[in-house]
N, C-alpha and C positions, 0 to 999 in steps of 0.2 A: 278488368273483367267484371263484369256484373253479374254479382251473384242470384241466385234464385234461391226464393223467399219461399218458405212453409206454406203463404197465401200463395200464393202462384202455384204450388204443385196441387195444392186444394183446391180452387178452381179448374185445375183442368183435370181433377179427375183421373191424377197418377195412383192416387190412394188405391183404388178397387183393382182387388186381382180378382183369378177365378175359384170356382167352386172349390168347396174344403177337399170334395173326395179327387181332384183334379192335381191336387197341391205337389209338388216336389219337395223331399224330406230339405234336401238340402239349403234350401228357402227359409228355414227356420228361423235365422234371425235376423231374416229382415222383414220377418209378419209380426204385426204389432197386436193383431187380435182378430176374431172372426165375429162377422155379423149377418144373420141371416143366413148362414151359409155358402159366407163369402169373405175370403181373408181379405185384408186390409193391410193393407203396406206400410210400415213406419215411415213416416217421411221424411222425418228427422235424420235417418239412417241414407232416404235416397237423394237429399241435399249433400249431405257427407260425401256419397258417392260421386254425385256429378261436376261437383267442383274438386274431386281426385280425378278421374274422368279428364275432366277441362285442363286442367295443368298438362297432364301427361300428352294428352292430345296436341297442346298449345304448343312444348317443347318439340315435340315431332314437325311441325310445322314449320318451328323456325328455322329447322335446320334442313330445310329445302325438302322435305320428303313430300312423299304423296300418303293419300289418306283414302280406302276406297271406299264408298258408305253402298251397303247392299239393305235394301227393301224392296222388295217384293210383292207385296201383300197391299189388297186391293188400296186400305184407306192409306197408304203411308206411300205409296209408287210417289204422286204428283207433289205432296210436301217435302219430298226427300229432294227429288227432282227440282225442285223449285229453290230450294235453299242453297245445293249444293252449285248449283250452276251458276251463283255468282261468285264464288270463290274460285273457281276454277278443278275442280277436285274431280276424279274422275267416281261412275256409281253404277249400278245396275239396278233396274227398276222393273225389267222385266225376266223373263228364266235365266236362273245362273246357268250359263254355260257349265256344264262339268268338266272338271280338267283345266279350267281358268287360269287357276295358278300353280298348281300342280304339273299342268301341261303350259305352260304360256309361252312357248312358242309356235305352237298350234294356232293358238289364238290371234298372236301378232301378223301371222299366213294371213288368217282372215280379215284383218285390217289392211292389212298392205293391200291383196288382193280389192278391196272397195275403193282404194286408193288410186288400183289400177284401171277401174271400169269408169272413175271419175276422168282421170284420163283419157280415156277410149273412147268415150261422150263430146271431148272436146276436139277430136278428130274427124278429119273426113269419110274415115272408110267408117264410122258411125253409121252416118248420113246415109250412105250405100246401103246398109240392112236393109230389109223386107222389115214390116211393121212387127209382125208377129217376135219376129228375131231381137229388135228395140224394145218392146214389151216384155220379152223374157230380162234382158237384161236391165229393165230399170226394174221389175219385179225382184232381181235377186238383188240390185241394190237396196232396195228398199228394206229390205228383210236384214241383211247385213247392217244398216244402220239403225233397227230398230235395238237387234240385238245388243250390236257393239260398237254404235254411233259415241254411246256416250265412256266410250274408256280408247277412245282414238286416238288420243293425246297418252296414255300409257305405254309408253317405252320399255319401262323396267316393270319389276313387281314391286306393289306397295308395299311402303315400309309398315302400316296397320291398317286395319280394316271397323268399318263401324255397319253394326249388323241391330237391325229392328226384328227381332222376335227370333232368336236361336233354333228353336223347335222347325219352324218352315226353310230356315236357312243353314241347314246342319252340316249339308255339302260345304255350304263355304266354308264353318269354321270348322270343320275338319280338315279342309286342304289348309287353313291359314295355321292351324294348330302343326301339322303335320311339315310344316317349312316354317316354325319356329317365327310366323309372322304376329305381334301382337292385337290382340283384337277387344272391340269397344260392344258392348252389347247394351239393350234393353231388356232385362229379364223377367220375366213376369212368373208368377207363383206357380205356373205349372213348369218353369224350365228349370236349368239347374246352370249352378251363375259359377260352378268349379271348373267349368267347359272354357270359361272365358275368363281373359285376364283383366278387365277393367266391369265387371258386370254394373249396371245400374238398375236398382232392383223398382220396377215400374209397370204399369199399366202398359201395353204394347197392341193392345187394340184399338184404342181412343184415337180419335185425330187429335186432338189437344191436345192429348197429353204428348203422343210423336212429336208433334210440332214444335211443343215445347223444351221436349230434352234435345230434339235435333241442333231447334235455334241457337242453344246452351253454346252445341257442339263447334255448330260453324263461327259463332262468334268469338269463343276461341282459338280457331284456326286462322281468324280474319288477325285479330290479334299477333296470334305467331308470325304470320304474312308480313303487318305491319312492321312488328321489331324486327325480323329479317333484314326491311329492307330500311330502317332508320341505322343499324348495325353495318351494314352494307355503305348509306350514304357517309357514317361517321369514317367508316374503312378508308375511303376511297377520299374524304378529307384529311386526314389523317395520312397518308399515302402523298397526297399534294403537298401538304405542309413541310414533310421529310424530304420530299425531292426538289420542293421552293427553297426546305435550310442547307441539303446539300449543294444544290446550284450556288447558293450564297455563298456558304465556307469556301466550294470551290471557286467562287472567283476572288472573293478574299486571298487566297491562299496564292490563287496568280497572278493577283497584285503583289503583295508579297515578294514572290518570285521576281518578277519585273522593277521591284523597287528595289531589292538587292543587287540584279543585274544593273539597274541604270549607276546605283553607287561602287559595284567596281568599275564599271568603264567608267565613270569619272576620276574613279582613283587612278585610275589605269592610264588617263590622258595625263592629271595632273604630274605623275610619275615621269611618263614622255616629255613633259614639257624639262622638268627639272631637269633632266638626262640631256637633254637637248640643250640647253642656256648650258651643263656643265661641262659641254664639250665645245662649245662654240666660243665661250667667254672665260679662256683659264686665268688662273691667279695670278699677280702682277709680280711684274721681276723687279730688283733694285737698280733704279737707273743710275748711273755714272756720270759724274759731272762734267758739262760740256766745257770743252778749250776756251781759254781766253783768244779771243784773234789779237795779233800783233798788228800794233800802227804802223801802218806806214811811214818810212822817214824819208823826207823832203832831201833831194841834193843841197840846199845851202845850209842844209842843218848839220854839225859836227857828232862824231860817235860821241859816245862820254866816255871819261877820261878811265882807266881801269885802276884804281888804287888796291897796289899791292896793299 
């Protein structure tokens, strides 16, 4: 995160609040002194602030929430607008609806409803309308997405909200206060920065200076965004690794298995053989010595004599 620099906030002209008689007591210490009849913002104090601001924001981020940023107010509408819409973050730049969040499922009617005339457009019975009847209803599209084009993608209620100038946008942070939502402000010496939980005590009429604490803002969300999803890619490696080492153990393990089995059935054949040769080839008996055969004796041959 890139911090912002003392020269940075003094170029764009965060220093200058409004008139002394204008002032909010509560402002007090973060007015560094009065000149001409015009306090003057510590800046030292509003560096402090925006890089607390920035973390807190950042952590919200990472953890997949939404972030609503509300400006209003002529010079901050297109800067806000412009910044926020490449992060993808939902904003209002034109009348806060009242009841936004407080009521937001009212609001969500209203979304879906645009959702539904988008629809209706791409039908034939469209086509079939009378001109007049097609002109009403891209008329109330159009109004509808002026309104709430840009919080279309809001499903739920934001986890925080980021507000340019407290004072014009009181509704919001009433309802955000009032559902325990936390909220990011730009507070300038006339508001009172106890309303708000992250105040940034600053110049809230400047474009430069808006531009400045905004860009602050989104680039630590850009931030959040990115660790999310480096957090995310290590998960999901991490996650392959565990289920490439269990594949492995497990077939280790059914080798194993299979090497155990091929060695009893070997034992098992060896076994049968033995059993086999010990039944087939018993032990040997003691054989008996065979007869002598008697010679023949020839007629001219005499017995032998018998000596008593």
């Amino acid at each position: 995160m890139s911090k912002t620099t003392f020269n940075d906030l003094l170029e764009a002209g965060v220093h200058f609040g409004h008139l002394k008689r204008k002032w909010n007591p509560n402002m007090a210490p973060y007015i560094f002194m009065e000149k001409n009849g015009i306090h003057i913002i510590d800046l030292y104090k509003t560096a402090a602030k925006i890089e607390e601001a920035a973390s807190a924001i950042k952590q919200i981020a990472r953890s997949g929430k939404k972030i609503l940023f509300v400006a209003t107010k002529k010079q901050a509408k297109e800067i806000v607008a412009a910044h926020v819409k490449r992060i993808g973050m939902p904003y209002v730049t034109e009348r806060w609806p009242g009841g936004m969040l407080t009521n937001f499922a009212t609001i969500r009617k209203a979304v879906r409803k645009m959702a539904s005339i988008d629809k209706m457009i791409a039908t034939n019975s469209y086509k079939n309308l009378s001109k007049r009847e097609r002109l009403q209803i891209q008329r109330e599209r159009a109004k509808l997405e002026k309104q709430l084009g840009s919080i279309a993608d809001l499903n739920r209620l934001p986890s925080a909200i980021f507000v340019v100038d407290i004072l014009k946008e009181h509704i919001a942070v009433a309802e955000a206060k009032k559902l325990n939502i936390p909220t990011f402000a730009i507070v300038d010496t006339n508001s009172d920065p106890t309303k708000v939980d992250f105040p940034i005590p600053a110049n809230d009429d400047a474009s430069k200076s808006i531009d400045l604490i905004v860009g602050a803002m989104v680039q630590s969300i850009e931030e959040g965004l990115m660790d999310r999803k480096l957090d995310k890619d290590k998960r999901d490696l991490e996650d392959k690794e565990e289920q490439e080492e269990m594949i492995r153990v497990k077939a280790e393990s059914l080798k194993m298995v299979e090497d155990e089995e091929d060695e009893a059935i070997e034992k098992a054949k060896t076994l049968a053989r033995l059993k086999a040769k010990a039944t087939d080839e018993p032990g040997e008996e003691v054989k008996k010595p065979a007869k002598r055969a008697r010679r023949p004796i020839s007629k001219g041959s005499k017995k032998p004599t018998k000596i008593n």
